[in-house]
Structure formats: C-alpha cells, structure tokens
N, CA, C and O atoms as CSV, one atom per row, in Angstrom:
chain,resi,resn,atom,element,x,y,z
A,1,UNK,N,N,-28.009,115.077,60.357
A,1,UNK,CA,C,-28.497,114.081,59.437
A,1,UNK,C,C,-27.690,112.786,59.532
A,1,UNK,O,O,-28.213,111.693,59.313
A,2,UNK,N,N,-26.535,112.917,59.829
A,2,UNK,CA,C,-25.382,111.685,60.065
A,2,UNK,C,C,-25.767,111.101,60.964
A,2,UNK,O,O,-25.595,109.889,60.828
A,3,UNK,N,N,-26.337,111.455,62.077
A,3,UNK,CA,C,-27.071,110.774,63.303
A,3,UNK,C,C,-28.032,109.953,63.138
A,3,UNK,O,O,-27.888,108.768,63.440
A,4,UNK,N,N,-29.280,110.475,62.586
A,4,UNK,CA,C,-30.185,109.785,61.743
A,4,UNK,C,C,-29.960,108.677,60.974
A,4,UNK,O,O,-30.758,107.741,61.022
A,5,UNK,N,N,-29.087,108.645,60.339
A,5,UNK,CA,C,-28.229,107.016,59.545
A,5,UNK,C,C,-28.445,105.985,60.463
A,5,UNK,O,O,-29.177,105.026,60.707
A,6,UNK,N,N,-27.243,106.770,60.959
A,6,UNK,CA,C,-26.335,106.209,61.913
A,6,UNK,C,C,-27.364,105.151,62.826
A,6,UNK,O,O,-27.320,103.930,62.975
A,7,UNK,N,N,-28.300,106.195,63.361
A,7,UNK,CA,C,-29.452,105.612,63.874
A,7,UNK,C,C,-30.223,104.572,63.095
A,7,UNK,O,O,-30.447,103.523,63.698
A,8,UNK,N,N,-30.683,104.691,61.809
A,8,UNK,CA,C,-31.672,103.611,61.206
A,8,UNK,C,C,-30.714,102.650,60.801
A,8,UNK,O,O,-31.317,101.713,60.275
A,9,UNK,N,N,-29.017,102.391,60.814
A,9,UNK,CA,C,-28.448,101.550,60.740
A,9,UNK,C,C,-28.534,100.522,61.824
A,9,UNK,O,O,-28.940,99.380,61.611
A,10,UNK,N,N,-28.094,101.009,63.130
A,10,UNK,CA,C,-28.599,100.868,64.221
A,10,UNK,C,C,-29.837,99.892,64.524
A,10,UNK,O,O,-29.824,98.901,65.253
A,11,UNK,N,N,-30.882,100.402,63.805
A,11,UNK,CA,C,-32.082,99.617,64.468
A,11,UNK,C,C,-32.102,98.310,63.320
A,11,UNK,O,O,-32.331,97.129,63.584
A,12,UNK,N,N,-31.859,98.775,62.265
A,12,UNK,CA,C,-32.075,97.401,60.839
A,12,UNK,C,C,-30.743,96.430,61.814
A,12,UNK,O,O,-31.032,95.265,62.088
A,13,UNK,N,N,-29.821,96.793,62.123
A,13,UNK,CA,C,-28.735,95.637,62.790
A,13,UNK,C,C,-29.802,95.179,63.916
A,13,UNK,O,O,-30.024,94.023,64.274
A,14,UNK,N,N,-30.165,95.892,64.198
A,14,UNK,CA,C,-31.393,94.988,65.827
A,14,UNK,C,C,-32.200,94.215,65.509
A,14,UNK,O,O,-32.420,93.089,65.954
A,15,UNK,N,N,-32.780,94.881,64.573
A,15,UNK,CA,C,-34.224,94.117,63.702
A,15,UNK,C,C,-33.626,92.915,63.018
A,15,UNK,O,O,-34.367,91.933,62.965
A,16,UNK,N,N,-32.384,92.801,62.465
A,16,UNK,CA,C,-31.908,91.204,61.425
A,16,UNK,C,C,-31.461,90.557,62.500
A,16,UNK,O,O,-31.733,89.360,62.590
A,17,UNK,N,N,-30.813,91.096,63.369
A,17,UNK,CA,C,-30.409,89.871,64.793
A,17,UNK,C,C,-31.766,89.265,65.920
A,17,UNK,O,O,-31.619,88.463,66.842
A,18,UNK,N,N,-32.813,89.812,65.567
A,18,UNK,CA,C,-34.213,89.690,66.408
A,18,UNK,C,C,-34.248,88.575,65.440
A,18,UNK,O,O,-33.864,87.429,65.675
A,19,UNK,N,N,-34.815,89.075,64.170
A,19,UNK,CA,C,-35.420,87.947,63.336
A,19,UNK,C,C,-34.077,86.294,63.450
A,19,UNK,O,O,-34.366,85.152,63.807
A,20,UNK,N,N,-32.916,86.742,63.069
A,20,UNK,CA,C,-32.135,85.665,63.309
A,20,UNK,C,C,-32.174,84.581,64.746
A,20,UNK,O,O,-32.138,83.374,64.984
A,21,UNK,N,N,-32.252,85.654,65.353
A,21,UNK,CA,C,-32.563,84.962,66.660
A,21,UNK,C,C,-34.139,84.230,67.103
A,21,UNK,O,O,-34.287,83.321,67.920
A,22,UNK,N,N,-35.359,85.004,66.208
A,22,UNK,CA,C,-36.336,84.129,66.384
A,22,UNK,C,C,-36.623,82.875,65.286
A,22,UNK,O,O,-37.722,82.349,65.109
A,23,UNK,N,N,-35.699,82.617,64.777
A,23,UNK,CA,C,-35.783,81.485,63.266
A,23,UNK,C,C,-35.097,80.178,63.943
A,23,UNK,O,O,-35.178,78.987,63.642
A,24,UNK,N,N,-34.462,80.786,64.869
A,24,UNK,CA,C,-33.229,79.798,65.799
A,24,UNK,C,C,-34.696,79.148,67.019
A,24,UNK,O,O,-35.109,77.993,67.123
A,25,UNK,N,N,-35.180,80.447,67.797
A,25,UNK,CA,C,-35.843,79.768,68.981
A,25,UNK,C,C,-37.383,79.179,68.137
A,25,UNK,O,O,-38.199,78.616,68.866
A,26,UNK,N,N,-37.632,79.287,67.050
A,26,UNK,CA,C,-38.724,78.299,66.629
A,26,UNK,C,C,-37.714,76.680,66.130
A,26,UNK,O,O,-38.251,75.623,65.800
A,27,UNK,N,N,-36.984,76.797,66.168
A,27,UNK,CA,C,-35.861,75.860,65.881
A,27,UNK,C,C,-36.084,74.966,67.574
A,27,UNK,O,O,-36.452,73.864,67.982
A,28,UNK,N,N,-35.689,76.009,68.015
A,28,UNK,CA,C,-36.042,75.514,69.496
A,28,UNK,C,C,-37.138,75.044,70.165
A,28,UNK,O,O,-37.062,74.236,71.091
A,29,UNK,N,N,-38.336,75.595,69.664
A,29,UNK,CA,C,-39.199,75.150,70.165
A,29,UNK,C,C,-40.026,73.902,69.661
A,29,UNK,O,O,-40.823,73.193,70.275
A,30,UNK,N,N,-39.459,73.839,67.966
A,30,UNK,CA,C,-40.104,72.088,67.470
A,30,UNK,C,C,-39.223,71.370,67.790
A,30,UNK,O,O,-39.789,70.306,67.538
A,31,UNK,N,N,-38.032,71.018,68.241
A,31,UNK,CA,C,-37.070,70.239,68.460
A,31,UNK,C,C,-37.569,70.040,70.033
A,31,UNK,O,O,-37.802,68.901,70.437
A,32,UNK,N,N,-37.670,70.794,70.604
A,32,UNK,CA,C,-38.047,70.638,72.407
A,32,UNK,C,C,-39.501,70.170,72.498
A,32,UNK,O,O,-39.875,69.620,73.534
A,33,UNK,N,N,-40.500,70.391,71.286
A,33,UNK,CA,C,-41.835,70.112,71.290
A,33,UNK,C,C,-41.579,68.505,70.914
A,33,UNK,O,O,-42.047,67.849,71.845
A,34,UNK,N,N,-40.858,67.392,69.622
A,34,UNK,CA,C,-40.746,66.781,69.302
A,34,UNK,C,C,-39.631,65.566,70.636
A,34,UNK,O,O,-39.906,64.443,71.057
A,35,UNK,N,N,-39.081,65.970,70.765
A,35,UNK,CA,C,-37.922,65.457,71.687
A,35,UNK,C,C,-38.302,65.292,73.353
A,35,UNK,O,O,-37.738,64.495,74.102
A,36,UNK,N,N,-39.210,66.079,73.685
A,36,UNK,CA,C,-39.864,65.921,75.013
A,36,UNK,C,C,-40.241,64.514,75.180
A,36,UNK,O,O,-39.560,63.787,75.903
A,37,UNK,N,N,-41.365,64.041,74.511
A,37,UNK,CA,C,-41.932,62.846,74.533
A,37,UNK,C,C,-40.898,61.443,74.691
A,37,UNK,O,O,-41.173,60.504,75.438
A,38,UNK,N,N,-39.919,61.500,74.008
A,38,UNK,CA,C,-38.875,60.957,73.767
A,38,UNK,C,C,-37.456,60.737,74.325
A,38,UNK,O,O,-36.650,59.823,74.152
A,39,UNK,N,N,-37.412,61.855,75.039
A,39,UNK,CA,C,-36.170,62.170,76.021
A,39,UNK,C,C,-36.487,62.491,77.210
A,39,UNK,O,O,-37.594,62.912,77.548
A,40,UNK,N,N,-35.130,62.236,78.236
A,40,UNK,CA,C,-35.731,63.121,79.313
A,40,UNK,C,C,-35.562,64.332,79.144
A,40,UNK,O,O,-34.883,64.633,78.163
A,41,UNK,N,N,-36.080,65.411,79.977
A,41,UNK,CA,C,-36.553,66.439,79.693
A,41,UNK,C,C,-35.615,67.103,79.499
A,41,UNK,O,O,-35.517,67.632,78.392
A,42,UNK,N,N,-34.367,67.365,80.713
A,42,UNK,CA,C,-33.368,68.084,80.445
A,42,UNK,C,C,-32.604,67.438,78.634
A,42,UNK,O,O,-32.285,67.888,77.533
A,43,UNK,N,N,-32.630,66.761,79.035
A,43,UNK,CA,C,-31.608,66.069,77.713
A,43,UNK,C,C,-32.381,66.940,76.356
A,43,UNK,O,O,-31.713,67.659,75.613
A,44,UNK,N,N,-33.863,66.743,76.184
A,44,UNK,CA,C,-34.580,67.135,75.727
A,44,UNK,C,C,-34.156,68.615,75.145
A,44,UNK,O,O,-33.881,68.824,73.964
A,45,UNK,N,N,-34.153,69.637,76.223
A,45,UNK,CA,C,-33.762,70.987,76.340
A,45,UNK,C,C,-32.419,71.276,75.659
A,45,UNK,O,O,-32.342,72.120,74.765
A,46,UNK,N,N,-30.929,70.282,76.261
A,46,UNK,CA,C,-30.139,70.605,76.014
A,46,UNK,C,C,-30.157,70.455,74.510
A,46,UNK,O,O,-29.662,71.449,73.979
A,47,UNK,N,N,-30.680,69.277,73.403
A,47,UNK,CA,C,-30.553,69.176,72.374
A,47,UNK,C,C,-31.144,70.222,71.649
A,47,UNK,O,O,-30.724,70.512,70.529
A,48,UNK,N,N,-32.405,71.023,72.363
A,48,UNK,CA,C,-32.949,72.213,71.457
A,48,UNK,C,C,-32.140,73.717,71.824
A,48,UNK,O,O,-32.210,74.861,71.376
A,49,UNK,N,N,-31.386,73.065,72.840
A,49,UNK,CA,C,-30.043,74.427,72.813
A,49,UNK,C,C,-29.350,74.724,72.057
A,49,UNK,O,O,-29.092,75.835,71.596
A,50,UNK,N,N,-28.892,73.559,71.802
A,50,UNK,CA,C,-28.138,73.192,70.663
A,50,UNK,C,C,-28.642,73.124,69.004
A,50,UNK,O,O,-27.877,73.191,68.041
A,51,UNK,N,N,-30.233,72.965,68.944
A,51,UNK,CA,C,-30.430,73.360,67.593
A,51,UNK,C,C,-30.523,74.905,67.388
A,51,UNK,O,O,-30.177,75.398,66.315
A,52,UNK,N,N,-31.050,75.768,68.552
A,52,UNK,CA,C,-31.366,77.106,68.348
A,52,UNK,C,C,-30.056,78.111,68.057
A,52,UNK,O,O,-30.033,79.227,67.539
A,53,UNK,N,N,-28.814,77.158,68.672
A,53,UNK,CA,C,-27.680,78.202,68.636
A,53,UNK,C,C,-26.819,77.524,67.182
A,53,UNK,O,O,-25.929,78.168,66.627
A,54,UNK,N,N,-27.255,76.158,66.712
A,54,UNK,CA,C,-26.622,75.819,65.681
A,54,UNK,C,C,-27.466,76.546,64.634
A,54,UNK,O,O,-26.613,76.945,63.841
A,55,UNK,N,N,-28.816,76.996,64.125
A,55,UNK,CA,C,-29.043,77.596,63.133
A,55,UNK,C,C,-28.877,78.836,63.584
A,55,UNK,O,O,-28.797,79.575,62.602
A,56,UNK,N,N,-28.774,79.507,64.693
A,56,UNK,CA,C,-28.847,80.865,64.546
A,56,UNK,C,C,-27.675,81.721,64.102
A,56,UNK,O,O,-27.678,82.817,63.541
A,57,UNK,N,N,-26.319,80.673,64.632
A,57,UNK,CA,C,-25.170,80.581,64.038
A,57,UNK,C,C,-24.798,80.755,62.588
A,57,UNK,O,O,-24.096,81.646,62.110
A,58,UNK,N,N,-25.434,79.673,61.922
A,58,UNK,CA,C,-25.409,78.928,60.633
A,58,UNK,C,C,-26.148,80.137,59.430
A,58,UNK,O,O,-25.729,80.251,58.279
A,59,UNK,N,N,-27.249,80.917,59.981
A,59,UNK,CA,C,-28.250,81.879,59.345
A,59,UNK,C,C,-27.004,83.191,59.300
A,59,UNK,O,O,-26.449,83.476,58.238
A,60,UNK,N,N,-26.722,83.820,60.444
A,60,UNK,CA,C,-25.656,84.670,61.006
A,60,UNK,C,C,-24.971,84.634,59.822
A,60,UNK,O,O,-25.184,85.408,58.888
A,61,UNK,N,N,-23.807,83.385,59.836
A,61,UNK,CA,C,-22.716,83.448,58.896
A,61,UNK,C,C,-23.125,83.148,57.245
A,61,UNK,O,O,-22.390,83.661,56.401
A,62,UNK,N,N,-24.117,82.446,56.855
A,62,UNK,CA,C,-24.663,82.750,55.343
A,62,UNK,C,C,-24.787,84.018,55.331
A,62,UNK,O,O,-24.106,84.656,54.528
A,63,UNK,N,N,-25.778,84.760,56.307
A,63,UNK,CA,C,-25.779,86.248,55.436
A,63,UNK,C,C,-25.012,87.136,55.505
A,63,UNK,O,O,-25.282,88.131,54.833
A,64,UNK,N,N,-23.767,87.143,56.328
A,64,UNK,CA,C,-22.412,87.459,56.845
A,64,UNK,C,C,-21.805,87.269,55.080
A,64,UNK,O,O,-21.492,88.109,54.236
A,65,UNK,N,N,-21.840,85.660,55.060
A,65,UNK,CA,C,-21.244,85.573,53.364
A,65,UNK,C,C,-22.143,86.516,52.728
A,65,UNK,O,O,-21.608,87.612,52.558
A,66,UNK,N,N,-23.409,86.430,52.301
A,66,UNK,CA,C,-23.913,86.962,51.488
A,66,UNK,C,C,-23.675,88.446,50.988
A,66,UNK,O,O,-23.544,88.996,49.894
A,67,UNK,N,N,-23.683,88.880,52.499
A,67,UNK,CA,C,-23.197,90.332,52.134
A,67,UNK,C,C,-22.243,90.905,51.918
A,67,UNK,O,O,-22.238,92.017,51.389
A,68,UNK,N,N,-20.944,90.105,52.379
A,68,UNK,CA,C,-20.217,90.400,51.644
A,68,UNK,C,C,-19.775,90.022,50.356
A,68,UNK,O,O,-19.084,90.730,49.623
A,69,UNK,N,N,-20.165,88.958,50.116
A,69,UNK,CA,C,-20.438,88.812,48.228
A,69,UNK,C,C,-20.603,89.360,47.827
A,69,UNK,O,O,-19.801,89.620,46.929
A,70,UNK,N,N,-21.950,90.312,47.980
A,70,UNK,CA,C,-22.365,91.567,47.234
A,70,UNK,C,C,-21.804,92.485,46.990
A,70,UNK,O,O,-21.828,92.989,45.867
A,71,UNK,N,N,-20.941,93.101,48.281
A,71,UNK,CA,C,-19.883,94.148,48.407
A,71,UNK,C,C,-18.768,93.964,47.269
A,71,UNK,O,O,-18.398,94.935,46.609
A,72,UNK,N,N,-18.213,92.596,47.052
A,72,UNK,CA,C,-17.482,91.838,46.462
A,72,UNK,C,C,-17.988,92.169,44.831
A,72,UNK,O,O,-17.133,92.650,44.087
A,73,UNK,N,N,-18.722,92.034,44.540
A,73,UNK,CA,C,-19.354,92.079,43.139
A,73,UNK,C,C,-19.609,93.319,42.442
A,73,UNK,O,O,-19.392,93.495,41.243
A,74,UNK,N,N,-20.384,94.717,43.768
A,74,UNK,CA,C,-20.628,95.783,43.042
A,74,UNK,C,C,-19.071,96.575,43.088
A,74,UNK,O,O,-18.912,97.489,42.279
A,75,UNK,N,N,-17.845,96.204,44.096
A,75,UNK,CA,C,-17.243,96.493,43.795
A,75,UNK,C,C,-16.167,96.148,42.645
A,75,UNK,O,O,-15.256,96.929,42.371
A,76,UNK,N,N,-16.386,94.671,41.870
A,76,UNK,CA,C,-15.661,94.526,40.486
A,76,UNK,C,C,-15.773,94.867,39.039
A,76,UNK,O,O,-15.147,94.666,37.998
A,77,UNK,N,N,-17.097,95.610,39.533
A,77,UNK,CA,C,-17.961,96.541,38.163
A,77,UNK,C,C,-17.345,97.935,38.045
A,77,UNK,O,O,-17.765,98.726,37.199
C-alpha cells in the first residue's frame, strides 16, 4: 500500500510540473506570436525564452511558498 502513495505522489508531482510548464510555454507562445512581427526572429524567440522560463520559474516558487505556508499554519494549531 506504501507503494501505491508513493506512486500517486509521484504522478500529482508530474502532473503540477506539466501544468507549470504549460502556463510558461503559452507564455511563450503569445510573446513569440506578438514579437515576431516586430523583431527579428531569433531575437523574437530568445525574448519568449525568456518569458516561458521567467513565469515558469515565478509560478514554481509562489506555490513552493504557498505550500509551505500551509505546512506552516496547520502546524501552529
């Protein structure tokens, strides 16, 4: 039964780093959709590199805080 946890812990950590990671590459893809027209292309790219890894970052460490806040709280009760 410890395996089983262990396991659906496992996949919910896969599943919040998927979603984190696709909130970042739609990040990426209106910034590279918007910035194309406007830049050259590479330049273009590099700036939506840089937005996809700055929110995916930024999402990461809020819920990094968040959760441990929580930990923080049910343990002062």
């Amino acid at each position: 039964m410890a395996k089983t946890i262990r396991g659906r812990e496992a996949a919910a950590l896969d599943a919040r780093g998927a979603a984190i990671g696709s909130i970042g590459l739609i990040g990426f893809a209106f910034t590279a959709w918007r910035l194309t027209p406007l830049w050259n292309g590479a330049l273009a790219l590099l700036g939506a590199l840089v937005v996809w890894m700055t929110l995916s970052i930024l999402i990461w460490r809020l819920r990094r805080h968040r959760l441990f806040s929580e930990k923080q709280a049910k343990e002062s009760v």
